[in-house]
N, C-alpha and C positions, 0 to 999 in steps of 0.2 A: 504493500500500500504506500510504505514512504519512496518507494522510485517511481510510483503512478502520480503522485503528490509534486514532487521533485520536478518531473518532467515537461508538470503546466506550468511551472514558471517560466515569465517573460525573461528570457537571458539579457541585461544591461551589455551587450558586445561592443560598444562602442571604450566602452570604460574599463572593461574586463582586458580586452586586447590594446590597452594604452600601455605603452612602455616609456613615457617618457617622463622622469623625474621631478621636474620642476613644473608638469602640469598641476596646474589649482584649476582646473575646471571646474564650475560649480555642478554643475549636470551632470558629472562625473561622479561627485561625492552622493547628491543626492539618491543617482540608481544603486549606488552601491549599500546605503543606507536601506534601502526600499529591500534590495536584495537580500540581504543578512535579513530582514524582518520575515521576505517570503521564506526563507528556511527555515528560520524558526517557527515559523505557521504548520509549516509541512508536516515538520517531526513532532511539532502538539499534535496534531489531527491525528497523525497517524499512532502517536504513544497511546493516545485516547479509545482509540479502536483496537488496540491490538493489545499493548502490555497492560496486565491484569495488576491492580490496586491492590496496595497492601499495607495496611494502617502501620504504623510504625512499632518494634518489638521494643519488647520492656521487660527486663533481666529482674524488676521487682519481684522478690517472692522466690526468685530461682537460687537454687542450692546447690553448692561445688559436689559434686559427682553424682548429679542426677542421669545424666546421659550414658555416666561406663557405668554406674552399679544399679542403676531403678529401671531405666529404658526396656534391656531384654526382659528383664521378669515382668513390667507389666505390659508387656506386647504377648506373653505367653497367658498372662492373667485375664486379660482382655478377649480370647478370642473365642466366643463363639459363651455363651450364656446357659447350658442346659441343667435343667436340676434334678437329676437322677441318674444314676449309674456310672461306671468308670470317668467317664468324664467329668462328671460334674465332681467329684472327688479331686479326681487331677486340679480341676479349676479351683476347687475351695484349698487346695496345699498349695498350688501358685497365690492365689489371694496371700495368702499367709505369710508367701517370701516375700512377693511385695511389698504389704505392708512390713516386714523388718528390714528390709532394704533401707525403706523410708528411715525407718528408726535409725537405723545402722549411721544413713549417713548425714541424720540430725547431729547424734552424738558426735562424728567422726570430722565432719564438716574442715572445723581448723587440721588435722590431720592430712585430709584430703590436699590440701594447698599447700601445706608443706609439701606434699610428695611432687606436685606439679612441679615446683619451684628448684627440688632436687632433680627434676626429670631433664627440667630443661635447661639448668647448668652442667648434669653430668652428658648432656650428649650437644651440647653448646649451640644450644638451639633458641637464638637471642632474640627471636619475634617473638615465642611463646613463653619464655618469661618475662617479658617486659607488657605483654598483652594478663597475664597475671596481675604482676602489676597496676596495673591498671583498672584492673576489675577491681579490687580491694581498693584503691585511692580513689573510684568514683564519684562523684558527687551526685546526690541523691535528693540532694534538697530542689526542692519548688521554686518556683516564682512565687510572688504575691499579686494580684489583685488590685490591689492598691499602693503605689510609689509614690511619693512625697505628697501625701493628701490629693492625691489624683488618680479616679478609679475607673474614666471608661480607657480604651483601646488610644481613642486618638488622643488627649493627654499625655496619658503614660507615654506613648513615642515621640508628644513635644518635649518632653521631659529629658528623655534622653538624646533626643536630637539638638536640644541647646546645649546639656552637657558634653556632648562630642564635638559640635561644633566650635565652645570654647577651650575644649582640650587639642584641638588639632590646628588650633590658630594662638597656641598660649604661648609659641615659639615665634620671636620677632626675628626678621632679616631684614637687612639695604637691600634695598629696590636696585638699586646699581651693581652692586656687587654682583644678585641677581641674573640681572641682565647680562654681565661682561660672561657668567659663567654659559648662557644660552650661547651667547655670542662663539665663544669658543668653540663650543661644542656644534656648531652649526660649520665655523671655518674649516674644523679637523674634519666631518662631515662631505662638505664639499668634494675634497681632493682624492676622495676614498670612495671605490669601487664598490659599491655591494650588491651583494646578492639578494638579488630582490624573487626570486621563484620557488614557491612554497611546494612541494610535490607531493604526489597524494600518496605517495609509502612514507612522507613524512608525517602525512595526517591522521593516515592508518596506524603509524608507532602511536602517536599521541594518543590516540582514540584508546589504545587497551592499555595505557598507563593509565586513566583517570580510572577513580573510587567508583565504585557502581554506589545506585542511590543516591547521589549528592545532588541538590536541587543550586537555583542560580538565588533560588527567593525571590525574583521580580515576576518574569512573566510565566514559571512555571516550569519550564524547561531543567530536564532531566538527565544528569549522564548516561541514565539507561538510554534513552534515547537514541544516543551517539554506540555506546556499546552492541547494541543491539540491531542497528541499522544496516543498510546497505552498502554495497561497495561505492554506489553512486554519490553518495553523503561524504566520502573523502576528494572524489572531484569536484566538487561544488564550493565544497568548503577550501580547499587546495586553490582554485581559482580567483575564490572573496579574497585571500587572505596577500596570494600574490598582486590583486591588485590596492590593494589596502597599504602594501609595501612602496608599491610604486606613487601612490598617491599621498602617503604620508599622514596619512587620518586613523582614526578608528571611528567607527559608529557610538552613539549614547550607549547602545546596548551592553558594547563592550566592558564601558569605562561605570556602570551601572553596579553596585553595591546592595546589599539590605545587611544591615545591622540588627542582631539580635542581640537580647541580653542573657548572660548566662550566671548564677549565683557563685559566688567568692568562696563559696563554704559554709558549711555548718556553724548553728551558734551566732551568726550574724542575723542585724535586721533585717530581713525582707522588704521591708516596705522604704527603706532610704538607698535611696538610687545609685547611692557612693558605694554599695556594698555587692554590684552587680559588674562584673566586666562585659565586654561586646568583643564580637567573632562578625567578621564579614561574611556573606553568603556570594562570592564572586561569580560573574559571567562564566558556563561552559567556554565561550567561543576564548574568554581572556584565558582559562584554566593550560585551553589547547595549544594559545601561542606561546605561553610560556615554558610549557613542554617543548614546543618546536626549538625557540630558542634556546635552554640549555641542551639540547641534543646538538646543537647545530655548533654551540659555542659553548661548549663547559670545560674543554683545554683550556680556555682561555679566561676561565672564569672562576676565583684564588677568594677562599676564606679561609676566616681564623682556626688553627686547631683549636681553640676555645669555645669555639660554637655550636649548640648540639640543635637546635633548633631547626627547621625546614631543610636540614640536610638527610640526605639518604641511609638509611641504617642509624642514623643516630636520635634521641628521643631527651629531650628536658626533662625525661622522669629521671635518665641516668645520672644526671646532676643534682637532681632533689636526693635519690639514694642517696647516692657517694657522701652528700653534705651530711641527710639524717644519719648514718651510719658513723661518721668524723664524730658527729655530736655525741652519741649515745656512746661510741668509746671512751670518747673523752671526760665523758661525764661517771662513769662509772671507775674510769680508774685515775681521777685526777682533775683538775681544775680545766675550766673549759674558756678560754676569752674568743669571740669574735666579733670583727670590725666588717660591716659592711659598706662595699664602696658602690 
């Protein structure tokens, strides 16, 4: 349905097949704008018809080794309901492991996660402990309802939209300084050849590196979408993106944000707005090109060994450890000082 979809669009070819750099056509910007909107139209219509809705899962209530030790016996427990004769005997002494299963791994629970956490440093398997991790350090608390004495929907997000908006303008710069730094970077620019042609094996890697399930927050649009699509969704998108290059724009779509708020932790007010951080909901189409670019340029692209954060293999939890781990030695066999910078 998404390459039936795909196919009624008016192709922009005037714009698409411009190669020339220093074009500012406006007619240009605009089809290509239009463009990017009809693909995103496409791949709603067609996620809407085809991929099957599924409310979002919620680990509440769930219990560390229900899957290896409760799963089989009550899949044996369950099957088939008769109340007389061999069978039903069979089924009331399955009942009955079942239910100790349950018990088994009420009691056993902290046990069980020890043995995870042994499993997946003795065979050095650092996604599944660190995915551990992370289950235990979750955060489980709620939102509130009500933020700074403001309780419908549209408040509450004025509320956080002025305090983000004074947090992200709370850093002052020279307008000139500024400026000279554009400036530069516009001359280096100039004199330098780039490669401005996006290729749909480049679009296709990008495509099965993004997170399945992840939403943009604006208009709806779904990485399943992209995952799940057709081979024609990497030429299309391949062709926006190379002409996007040559023209030196990106669409609203693109550069399009939603801001949610997420709770700080337990123990905190709910209801004061200082005690909530925010997570962007970014653009699939922005997620893509930035995939494209570090594949295209990650030689060339040098951060700190300090840094655990949006890098590959490495996780900000390994940092919180390491720290809580410092502390709790040190506190147990001797005097503890730390300066934070």
């Amino acid at each position: 349905m998404l390459c039936h979809n795909l196919h009624k669009i008016v192709l922009p070819i005037d714009a698409l097949l411009c190669r020339s750099l220093s074009c500012h056509d406006p007619s240009h910007i605009n089809h290509l704008n239009t463009f990017v909107s009809n693909i995103s139209n496409a791949c709603l219509s067609a996620g809407a018809a085809i991929l099957p809705y599924t409310g979002r899962g919620s680990d509440r209530g769930r219990m560390p080794g229900l899957t290896e030790h409760v799963a089989p016996v009550r899949d044996k427990a369950e099957s088939g309901r008769p109340r007389n004769g061999v069978v039903a005997d069979i089924m009331r002494k399955t009942r009955a492991e079942y239910h100790y299963a349950i018990r088994r791994i009420r009691r056993d629970s902290d046990n069980i996660v020890n043995e995870r956490f042994a499993e997946a440093l003795l065979h050095n398997n650092g996604r599944d402990f660190w995915a551990e991790a992370k289950k235990i350090r979750r955060n489980k608390v709620s939102v509130s309802s009500i933020v700074d004495g403001v309780c419908t929907d549209d408040d509450i997000a004025d509320v956080f939209a002025s305090n983000y908006q004074h947090l992200y303008t709370s850093v002052a710069y020279d307008v000139t300084d500024m400026n000279c730094i554009i400036s530069s970077i516009d001359d280096s620019l100039s004199g330098h050849k780039m490669q401005s042609t996006v290729t749909c094996e480049e679009i296709s890697v990008a495509i099965n590196k993004l997170k399945a399930a992840k939403n943009d927050g604006d208009i709806g649009l779904s990485s399943d979408y992209f995952k799940q699509s057709c081979n024609d969704l990497a030429v299309y998108i391949s062709r926006l993106f190379t002409a996007l290059l040559v023209h030196g724009t990106a669409p609203s779509e693109f550069a399009t944000s939603t801001v949610i708020r997420i709770p700080k932790g337990k123990g905190l007010n709910p209801t004061d707005s200082a005690n909530y951080r925010g997570i962007a909901l970014s653009s699939i189409y922005g997620k893509l090109f930035d995939l494209i670019v570090l594949h295209k340029f990650s030689d060339q692209l040098c951060t700190s060994p300090l840094q655990f954060g949006f890098k590959a293999k490495r996780s900000t939890s390994m940092c919180t450890m390491v720290l809580k781990e410092v502390i709790a030695y040190y506190s147990k066999h001797g005097s503890l000082y730390c300066i934070m910078l």
